[in-house]
N, CA, C and O of each residue as an XYZ file, in Angstrom:
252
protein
N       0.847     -1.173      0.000
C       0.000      0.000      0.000
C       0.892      1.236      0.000
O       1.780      1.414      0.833
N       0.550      2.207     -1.144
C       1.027      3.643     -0.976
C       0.827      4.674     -0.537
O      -0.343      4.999     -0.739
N       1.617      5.706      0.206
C       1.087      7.182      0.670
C       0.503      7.862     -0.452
O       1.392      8.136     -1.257
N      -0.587      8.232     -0.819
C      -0.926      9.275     -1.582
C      -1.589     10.271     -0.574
O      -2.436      9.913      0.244
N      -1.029     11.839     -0.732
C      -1.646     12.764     -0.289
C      -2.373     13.289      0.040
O      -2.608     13.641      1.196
N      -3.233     13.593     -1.412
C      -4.675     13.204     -1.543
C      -5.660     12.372     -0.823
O      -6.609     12.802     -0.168
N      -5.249     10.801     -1.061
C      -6.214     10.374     -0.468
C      -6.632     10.438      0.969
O      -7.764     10.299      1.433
N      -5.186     10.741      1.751
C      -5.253     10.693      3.209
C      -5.926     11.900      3.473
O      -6.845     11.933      4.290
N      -5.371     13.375      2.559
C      -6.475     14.459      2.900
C      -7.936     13.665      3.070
O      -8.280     13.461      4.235
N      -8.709     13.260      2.146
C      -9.802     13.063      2.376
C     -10.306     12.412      3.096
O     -11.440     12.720      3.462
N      -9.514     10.945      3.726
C      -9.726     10.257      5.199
C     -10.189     11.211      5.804
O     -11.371     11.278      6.142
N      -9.210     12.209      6.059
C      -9.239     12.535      7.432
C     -10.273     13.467      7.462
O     -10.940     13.556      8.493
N     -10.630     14.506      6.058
C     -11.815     14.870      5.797
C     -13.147     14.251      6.751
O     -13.741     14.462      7.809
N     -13.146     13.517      5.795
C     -14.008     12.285      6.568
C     -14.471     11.799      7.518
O     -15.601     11.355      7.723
N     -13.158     11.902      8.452
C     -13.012     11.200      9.808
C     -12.847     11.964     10.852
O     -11.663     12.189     11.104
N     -13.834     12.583     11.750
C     -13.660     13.651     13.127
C     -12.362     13.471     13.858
O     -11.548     14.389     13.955
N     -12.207     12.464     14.289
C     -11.362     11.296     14.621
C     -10.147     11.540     14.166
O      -9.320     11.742     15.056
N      -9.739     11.590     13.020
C      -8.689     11.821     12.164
C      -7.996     13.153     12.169
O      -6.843     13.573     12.265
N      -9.205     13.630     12.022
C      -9.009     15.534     12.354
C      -8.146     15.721     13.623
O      -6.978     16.086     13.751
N      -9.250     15.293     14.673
C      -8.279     15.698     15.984
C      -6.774     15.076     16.362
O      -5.853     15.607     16.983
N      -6.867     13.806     15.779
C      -5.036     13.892     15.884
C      -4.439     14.040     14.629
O      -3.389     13.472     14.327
N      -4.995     14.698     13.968
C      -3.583     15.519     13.474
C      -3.426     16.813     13.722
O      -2.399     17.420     14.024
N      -4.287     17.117     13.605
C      -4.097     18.674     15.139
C      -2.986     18.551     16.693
O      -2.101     19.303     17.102
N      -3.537     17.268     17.231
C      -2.853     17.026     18.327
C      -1.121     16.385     17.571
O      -0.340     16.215     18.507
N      -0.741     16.185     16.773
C       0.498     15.537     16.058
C       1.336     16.969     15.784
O       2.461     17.369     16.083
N       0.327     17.459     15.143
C       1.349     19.141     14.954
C       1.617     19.888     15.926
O       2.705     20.461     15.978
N       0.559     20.049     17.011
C       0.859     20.680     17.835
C       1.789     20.193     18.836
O       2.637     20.937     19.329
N       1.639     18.743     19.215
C       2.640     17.976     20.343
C       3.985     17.717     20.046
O       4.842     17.614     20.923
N       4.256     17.581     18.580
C       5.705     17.448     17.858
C       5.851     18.360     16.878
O       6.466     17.961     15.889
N       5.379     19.706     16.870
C       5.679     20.588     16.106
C       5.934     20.457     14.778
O       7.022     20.923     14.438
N       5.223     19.932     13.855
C       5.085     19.499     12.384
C       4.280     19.965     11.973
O       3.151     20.253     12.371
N       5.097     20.153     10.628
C       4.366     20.872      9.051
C       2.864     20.117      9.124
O       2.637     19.221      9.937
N       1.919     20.586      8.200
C       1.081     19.758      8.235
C       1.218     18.301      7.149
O       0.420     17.416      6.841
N       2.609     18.584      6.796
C       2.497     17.673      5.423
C       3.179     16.597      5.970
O       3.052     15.443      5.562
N       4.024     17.002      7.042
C       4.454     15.868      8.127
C       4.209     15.450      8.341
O       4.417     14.274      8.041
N       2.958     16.118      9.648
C       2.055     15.010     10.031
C       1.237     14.375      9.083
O       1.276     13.180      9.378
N       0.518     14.535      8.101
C      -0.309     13.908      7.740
C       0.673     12.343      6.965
O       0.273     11.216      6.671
N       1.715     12.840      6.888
C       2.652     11.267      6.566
C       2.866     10.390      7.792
O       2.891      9.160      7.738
N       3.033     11.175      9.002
C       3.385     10.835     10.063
C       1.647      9.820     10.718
O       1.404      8.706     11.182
N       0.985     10.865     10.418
C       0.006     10.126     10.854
C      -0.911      8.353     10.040
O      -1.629      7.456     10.482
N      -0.289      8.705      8.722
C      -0.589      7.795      7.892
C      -0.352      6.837      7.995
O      -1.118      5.901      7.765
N       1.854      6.677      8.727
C       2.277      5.180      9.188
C       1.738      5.067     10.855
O       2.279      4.182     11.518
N       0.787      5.855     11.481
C       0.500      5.463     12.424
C      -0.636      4.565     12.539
O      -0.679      3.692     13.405
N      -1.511      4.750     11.728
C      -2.785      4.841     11.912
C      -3.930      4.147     10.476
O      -5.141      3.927     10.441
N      -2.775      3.973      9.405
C      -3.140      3.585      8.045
C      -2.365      2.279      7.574
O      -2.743      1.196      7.128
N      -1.253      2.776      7.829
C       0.049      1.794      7.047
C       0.029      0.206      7.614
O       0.002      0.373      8.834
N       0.026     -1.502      7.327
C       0.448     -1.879      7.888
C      -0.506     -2.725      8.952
O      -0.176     -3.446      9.893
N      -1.858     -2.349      8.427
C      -2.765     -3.293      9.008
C      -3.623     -2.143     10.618
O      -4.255     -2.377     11.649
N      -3.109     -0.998      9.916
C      -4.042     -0.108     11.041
C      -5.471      0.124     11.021
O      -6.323     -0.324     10.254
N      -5.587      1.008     12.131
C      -7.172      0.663     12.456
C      -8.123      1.509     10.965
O      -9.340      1.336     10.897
N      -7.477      2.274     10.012
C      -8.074      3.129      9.274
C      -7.656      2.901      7.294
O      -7.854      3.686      6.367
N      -6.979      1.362      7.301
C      -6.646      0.383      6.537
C      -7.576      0.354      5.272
O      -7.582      0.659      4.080
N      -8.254     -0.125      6.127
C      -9.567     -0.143      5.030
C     -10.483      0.754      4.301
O     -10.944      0.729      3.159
N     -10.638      1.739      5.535
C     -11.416      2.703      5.091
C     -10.578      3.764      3.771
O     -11.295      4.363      2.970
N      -9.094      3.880      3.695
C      -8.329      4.658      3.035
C      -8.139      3.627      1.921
O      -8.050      4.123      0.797
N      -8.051      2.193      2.007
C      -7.863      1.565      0.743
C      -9.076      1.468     -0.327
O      -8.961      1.122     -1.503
N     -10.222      1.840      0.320
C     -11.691      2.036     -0.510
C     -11.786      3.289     -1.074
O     -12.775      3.714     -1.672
N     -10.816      3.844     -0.893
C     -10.910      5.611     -1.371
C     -10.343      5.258     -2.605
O     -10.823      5.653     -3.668
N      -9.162      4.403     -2.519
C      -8.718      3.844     -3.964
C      -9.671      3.282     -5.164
O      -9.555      3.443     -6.379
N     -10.315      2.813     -4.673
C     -11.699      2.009     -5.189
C     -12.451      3.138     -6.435
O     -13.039      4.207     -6.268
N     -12.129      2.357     -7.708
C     -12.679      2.837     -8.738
C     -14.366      3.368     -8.223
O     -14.962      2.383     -7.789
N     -14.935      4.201     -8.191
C     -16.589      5.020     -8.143
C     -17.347      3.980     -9.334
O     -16.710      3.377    -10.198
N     -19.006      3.918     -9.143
C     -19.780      2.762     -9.870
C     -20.130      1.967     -9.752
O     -20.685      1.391    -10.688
């Protein structure tokens, strides 16, 4: 599975949940937002995480 930018923007769009820690990621370790949102991706996406699925269906051809 790959980081795309994009798609994780829109997770987190998505996800209230998502929102608040990456707020809490920038603010607690002082990161870009482009950081965290990589940072948060191998936390929380990458690797059999809890938000796996929901970001690999974003991949998912529409129809």
């Amino acid at each position: 599975m790959k980081y795309i930018k994009s798609q994780m923007k829109q997770l987190i769009k998505e996800n209230k949940e998502l929102q608040n820690r990456l707020k809490e990621m920038m603010d607690e370790l002082n990161l870009e937002k482009n950081f965290a949102l990589k940072a948060l991706y191998h936390a929380e996406v990458a690797e059999g995480g809890k938000y796996q699925v929901a970001y690999q269906a974003l991949d998912l051809p529409k129809g």
